[in-house]
C-alpha positions in Angstrom: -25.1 -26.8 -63.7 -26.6 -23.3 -63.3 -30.8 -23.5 -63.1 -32.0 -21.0 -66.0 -33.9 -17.7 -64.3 -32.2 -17.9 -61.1 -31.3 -14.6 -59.8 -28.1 -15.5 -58.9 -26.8 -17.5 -61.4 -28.1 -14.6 -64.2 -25.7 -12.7 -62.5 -22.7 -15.1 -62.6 -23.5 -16.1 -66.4 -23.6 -12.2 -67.0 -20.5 -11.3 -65.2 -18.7 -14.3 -67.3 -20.5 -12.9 -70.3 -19.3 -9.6 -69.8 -15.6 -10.6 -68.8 -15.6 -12.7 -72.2 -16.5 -9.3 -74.1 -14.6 -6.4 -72.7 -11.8 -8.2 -70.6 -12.6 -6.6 -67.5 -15.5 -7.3 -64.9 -18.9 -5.3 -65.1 -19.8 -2.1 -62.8 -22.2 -2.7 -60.0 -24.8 -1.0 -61.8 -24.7 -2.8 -65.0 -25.0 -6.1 -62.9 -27.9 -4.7 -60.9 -29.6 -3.5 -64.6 -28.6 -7.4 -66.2 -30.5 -9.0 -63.6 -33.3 -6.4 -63.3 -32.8 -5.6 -59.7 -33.3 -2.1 -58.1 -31.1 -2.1 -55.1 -27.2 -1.9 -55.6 -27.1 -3.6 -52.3 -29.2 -6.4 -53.2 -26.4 -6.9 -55.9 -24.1 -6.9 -53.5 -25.6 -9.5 -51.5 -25.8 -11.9 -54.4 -22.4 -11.3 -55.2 -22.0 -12.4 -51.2 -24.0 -15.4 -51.3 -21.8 -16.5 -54.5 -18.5 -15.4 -53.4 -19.4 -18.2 -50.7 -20.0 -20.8 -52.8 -16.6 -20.4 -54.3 -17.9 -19.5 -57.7 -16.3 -16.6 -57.9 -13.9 -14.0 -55.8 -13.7 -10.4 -55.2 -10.6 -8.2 -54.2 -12.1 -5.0 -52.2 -8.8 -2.8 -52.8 -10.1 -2.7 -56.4 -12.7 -1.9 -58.1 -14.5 -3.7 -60.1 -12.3 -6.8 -59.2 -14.1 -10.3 -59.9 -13.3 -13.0 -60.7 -15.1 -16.3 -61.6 -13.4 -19.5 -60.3 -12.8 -22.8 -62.1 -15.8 -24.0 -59.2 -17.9 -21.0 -61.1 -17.4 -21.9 -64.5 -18.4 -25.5 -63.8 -21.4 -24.4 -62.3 -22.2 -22.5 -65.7 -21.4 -25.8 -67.8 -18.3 -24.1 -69.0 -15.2 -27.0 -68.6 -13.2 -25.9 -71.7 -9.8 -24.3 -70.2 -8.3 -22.1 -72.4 -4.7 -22.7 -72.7 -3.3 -20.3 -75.1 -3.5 -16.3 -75.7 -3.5 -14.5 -78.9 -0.4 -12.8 -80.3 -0.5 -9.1 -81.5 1.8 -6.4 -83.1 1.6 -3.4 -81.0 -0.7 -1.3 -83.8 -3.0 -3.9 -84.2 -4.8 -4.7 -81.1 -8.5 -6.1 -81.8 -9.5 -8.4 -79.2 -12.1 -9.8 -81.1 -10.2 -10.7 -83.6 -9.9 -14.8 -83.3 -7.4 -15.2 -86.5 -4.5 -14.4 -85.0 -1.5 -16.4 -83.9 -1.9 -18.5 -80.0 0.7 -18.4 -77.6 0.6 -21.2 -74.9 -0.2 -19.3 -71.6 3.2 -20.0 -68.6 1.9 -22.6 -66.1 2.5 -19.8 -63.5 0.1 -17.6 -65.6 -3.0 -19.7 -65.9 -5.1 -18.4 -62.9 -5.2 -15.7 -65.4 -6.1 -17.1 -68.9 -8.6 -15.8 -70.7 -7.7 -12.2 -69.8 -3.9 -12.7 -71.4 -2.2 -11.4 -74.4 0.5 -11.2 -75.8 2.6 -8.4 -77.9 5.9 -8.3 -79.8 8.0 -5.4 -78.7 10.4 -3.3 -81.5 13.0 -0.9 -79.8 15.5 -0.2 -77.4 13.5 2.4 -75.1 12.2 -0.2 -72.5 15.6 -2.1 -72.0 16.2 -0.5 -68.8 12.9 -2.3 -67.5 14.4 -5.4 -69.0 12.5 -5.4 -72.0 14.7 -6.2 -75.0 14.0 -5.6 -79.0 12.3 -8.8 -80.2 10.8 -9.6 -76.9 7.0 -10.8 -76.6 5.3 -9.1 -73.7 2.7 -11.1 -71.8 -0.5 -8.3 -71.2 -2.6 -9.1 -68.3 -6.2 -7.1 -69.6 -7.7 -4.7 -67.1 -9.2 -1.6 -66.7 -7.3 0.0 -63.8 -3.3 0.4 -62.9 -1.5 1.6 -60.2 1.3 3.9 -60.4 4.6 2.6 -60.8 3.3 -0.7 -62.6 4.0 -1.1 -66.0 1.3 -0.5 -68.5 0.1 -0.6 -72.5 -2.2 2.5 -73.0 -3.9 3.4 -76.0 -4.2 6.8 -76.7 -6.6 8.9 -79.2 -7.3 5.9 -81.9 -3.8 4.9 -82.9 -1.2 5.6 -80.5 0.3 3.2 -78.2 2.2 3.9 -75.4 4.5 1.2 -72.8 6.1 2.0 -70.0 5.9 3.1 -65.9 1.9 4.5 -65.3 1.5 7.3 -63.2 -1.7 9.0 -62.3 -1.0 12.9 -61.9 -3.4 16.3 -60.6 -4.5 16.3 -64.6 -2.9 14.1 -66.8 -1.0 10.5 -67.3 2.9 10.3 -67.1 4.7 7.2 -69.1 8.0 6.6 -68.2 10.8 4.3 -69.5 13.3 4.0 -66.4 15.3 5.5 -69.1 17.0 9.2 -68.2 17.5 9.8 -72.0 14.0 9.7 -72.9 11.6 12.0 -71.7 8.3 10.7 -70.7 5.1 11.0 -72.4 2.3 13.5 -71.1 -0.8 12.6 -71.9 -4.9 13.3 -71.5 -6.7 11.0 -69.3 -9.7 11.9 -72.0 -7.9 10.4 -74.5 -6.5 7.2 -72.7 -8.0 3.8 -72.9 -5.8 1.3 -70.6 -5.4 -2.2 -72.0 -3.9 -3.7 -69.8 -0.3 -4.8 -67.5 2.5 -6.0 -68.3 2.9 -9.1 -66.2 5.9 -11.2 -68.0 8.0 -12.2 -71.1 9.3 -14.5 -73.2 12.2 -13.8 -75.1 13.2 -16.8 -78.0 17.0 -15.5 -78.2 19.6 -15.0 -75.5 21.9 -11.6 -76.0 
């Protein structure tokens, strides 16, 4: 188990901390401001040293990509595996809200719980993506897309937007793979990505 006031393992509790909270790891600066260091590079060689110990693992073609391992949660004291994810209508996403309905998380999804969710899906604009009315989207959470890969976006305070993400000169495309619909236009001001779409399950077969 972690020793209270050591550098290192201040920043691995704050990183799970923070990836409990917002869903998506914390900037090198807010980790460097956590643990009361100075130097982003002395961050970065605690992340190094810990990386190493397999407690947790970064992807370098993205930012802000860490992840704590099951190796780092143990270190931490934290052995509870989550096993479900919560259950959403599209227009009510609150991710801090624990009443809602639990989902068992796919075997083939676990490596990602605690950052799933899932959402029920109403229409007929995302069936050429092979997303049918009644379906129950599976939502990995995180901060960053690429283009191409299929995204919910939240846009102003109450619009919600699925489909293809892609990252134009000055604003946000959203596509549906479906030539009658024209895509959505939108201001990266006013965007707030919640995450990617990363599977389905569908109780009825059409």
């Amino acid at each position: 188990m972690a020793e209270r006031g050591h550098t290192s393992d201040i920043i691995l509790r704050f990183i799970y901390s923070f990836l409990q909270s917002n869903g998506y790891p914390p900037a090198i600066r807010e980790i460097a401001q956590a643990a009361n260091l100075a130097s982003p590079s002395t961050v970065h060689g605690h992340l190094k040293r810990l990386e190493s110990k397999g407690f947790l693992v970064r992807h370098d073609d993205k930012n802000r990509a860490i992840e704590l391992t099951e190796a780092g949660l143990a270190h931490l004291g934290i052995y509870q595996a989550i096993t479900t994810m919560p259950v959403f209508e599209l227009a009510t996403i609150k991710f801090d809200d624990n009443s809602v309905p639990q989902f068992p998380i796919p075997p083939n999804l676990l490596q990602h719980r605690g950052k799933l969710f899932m959402m029920r899906y109403h229409g007929s604009h995302l069936k050429n993506m092979g997303i049918l009315d009644g379906d129950n989207i599976i939502v990995r959470r995180q901060e960053t897309i690429d283009n191409g890969e299929i995204a919910i976006v939240r846009y102003r305070a109450d619009e919600y937007y699925i489909g293809r993400y892609f990252q134009e000169t000055e604003r946000i495309r959203i596509t549906t793979d479906n030539d009658g619909i024209a895509p959505d236009l939108l201001d990266p001001a006013y965007l707030t990505i919640l995450g990617r779409v990363v599977g389905l399950y569908r109780d009825s077969i059409y």
